[in-house]
C-alpha positions as MATLAB code, in Angstrom:
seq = 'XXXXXXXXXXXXXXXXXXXXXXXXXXXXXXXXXXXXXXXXXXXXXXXXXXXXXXXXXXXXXXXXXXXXXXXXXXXXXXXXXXXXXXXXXXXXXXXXXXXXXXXXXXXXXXXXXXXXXXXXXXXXXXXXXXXXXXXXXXXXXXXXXXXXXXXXXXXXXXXXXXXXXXXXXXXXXXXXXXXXXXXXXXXXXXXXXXXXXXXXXXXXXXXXXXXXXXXXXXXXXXXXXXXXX';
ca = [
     104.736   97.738  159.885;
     104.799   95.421  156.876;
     108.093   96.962  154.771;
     107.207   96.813  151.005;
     110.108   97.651  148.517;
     108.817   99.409  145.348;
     110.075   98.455  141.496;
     109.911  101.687  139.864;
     109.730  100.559  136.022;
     107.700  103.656  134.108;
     106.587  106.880  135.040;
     103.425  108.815  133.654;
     103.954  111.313  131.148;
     105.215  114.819  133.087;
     102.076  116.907  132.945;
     100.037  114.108  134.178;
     102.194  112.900  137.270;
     102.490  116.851  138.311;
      98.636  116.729  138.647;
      98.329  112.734  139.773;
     101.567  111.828  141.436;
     104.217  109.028  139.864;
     103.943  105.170  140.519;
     105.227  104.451  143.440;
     103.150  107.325  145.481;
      99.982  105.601  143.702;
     101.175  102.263  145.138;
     101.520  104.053  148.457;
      98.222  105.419  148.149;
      97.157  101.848  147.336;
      98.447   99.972  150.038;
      97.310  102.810  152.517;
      98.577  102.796  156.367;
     100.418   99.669  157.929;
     102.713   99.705  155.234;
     106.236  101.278  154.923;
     107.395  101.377  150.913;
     110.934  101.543  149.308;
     111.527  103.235  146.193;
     114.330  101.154  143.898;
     113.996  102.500  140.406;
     115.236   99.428  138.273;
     115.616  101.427  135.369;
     118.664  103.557  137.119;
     120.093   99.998  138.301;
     118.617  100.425  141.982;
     117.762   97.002  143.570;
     116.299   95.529  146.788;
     117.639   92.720  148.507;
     114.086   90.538  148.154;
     115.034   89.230  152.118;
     115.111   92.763  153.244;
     111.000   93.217  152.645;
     107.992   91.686  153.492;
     106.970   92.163  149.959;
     107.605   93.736  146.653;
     105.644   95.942  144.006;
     106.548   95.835  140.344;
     104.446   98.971  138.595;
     103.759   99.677  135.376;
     106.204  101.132  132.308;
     105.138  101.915  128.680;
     108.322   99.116  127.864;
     107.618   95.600  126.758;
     109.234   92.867  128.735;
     110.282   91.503  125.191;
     112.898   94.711  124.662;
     116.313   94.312  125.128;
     117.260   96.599  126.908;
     119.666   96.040  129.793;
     117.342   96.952  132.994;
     114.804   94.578  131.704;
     117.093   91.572  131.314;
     118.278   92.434  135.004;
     114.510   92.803  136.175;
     113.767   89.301  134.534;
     116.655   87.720  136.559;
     115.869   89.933  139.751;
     112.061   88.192  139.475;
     113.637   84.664  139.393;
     115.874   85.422  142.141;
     113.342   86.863  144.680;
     110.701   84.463  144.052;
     110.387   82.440  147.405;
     112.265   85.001  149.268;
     109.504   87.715  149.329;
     105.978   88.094  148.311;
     105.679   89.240  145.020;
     103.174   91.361  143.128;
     102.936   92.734  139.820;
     100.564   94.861  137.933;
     100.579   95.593  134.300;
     104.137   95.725  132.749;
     104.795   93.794  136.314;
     102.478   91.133  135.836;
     104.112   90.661  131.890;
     107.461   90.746  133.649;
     106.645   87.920  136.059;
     105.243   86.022  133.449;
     108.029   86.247  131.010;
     110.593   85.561  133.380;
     108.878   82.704  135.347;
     108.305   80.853  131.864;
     105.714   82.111  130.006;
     105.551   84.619  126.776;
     104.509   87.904  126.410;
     103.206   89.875  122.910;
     101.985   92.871  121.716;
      98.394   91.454  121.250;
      96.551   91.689  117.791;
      93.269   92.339  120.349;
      94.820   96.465  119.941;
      94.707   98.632  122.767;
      93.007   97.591  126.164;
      91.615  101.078  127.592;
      89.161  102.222  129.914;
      87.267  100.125  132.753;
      87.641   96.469  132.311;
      85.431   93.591  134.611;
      87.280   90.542  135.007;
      86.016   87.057  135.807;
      87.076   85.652  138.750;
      88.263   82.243  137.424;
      90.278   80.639  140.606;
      89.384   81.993  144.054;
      92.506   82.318  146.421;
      92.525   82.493  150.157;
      94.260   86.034  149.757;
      90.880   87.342  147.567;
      89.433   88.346  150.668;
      86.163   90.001  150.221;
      85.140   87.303  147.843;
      83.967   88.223  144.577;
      82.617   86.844  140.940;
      84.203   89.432  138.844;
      86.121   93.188  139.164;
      86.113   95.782  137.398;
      89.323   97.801  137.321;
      90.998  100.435  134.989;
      93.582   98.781  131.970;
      96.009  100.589  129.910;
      98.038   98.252  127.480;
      98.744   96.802  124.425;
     101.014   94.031  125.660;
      99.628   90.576  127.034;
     101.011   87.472  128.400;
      99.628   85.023  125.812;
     101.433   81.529  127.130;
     101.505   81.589  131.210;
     104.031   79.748  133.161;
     103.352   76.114  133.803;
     103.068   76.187  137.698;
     100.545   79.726  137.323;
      97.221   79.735  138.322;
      94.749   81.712  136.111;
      93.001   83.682  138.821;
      91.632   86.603  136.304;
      90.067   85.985  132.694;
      88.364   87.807  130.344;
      87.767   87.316  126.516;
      89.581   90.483  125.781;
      92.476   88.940  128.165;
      92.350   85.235  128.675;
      95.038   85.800  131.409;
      94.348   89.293  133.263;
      95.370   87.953  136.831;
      98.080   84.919  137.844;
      99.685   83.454  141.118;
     102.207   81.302  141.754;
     101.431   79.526  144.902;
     101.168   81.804  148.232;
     103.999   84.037  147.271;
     103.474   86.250  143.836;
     100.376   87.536  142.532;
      99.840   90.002  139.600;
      96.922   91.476  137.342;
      97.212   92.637  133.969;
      94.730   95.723  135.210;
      95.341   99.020  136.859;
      93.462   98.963  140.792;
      96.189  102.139  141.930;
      94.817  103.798  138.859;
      92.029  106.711  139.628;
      89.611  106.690  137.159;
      90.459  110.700  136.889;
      94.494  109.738  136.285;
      93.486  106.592  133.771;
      90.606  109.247  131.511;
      94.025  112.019  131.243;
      95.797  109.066  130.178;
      93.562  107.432  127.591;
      92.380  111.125  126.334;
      95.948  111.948  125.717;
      96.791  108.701  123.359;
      93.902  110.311  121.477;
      95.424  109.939  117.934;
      97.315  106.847  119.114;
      94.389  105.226  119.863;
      90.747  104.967  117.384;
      88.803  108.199  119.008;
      86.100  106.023  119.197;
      87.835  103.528  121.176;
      88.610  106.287  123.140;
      85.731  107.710  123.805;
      84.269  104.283  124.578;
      86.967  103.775  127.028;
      85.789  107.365  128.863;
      82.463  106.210  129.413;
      83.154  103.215  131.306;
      85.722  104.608  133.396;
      83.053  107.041  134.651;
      80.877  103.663  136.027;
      81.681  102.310  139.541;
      84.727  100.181  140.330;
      86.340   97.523  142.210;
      89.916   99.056  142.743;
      88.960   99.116  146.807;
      88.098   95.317  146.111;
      91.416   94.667  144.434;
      93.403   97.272  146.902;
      91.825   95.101  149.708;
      93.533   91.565  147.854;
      96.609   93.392  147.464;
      96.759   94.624  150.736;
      96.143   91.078  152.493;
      98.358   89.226  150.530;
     101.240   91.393  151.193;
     100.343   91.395  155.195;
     100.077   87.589  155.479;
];
């Protein structure tokens, strides 16, 4: 059983996870049997020891890794301390987090709001990427983006909306700026409800292509092998 210790950073807004679940049972959902997850919810100061787990999940949050408060300083330093003791992986306010606290800089991007389904070029196959493919398509939610990446990162992800969507850092942390333990059911309640937040055209836009096929079981299947390696 590969142990995987969970970074709960966010939550979805109440009505939705009562219908959809939180975070960390997506993850779960994600990674699928074979793997035994931790909950630690950094926000409430709860933290693994990195040596205790085969690997490590940061999730999503609706912060920015730029904010000061105190449980995002802490998650910046816990990042630096558990690189090379456990396999790291971060997706969305994870993957900023990684990025800001290996070296690089995150911003709330003048690109606006990234909704809906997203296809990614695959710019730097990795051993781990196993099927193989030229691009995925996954769901995004954020306004945030890493916009200077960390001198020893690999650009594994690209797209002209987000130059630098997926990053590793040699054989032991991975993240993507998309969503693959999203449903495309949770991520349409979630854009339809920033309705008024967002342009309703953007909005609408972002509907339609979540109802197209996906790659999350592509990018599930990465995840998954990296973490069991």
């Amino acid at each position: 059983m590969t142990r995987i210790a969970i970074l709960k950073t966010g939550a979805p807004p109440p009505a939705l996870a009562e219908t959809h679940g939180d975070y960390p049972a997506m993850f779960g959902t994600l990674l699928g049997d074979g793997f035994e997850t931790t909950v630690f919810d950094v926000r409430q100061g709860e933290w693994p020891d990195p040596v205790g787990f085969d690997g490590a999940v940061i999730t999503g949050s609706a912060a920015g890794v730029y904010e000061d408060d105190a449980w995002i300083g802490a998650l910046l330093d816990w990042i630096r301390l558990a690189r090379g003791e456990t396999r790291l992986v971060g997706v969305c306010f994870g993957h900023q987090a990684m990025a800001q606290a290996l070296g690089g800089r995150v911003e709330k991007s003048d690109r606006g709001w990234g909704v809906g389904l997203h296809r990614y070029d695959v710019a730097a196959p990795a051993p781990w990427m196993t099927p193989a493919a030229a691009t995925v398509a996954i769901p995004v939610s954020h306004q945030d983006q890493v916009v200077a990446i960390p001198g020893d990162a690999l650009v594994t992800l690209s797209s002209a909306f987000t130059p630098y969507a997926g990053l590793a850092w040699g054989e032991d942390a991975i993240s993507f700026q998309g969503h693959p333990e999203f449903t495309p059911a949770y991520a349409s309640d979630l854009t339809a409800g920033r309705c008024g937040r967002i342009d309703p055209v953007l909005v609408d836009r972002a509907l339609e292509t979540l109802a197209q096929p996906n790659d999350r079981a592509l990018v599930a299947d990465w995840i998954r092998g990296f973490l069991a390696l």
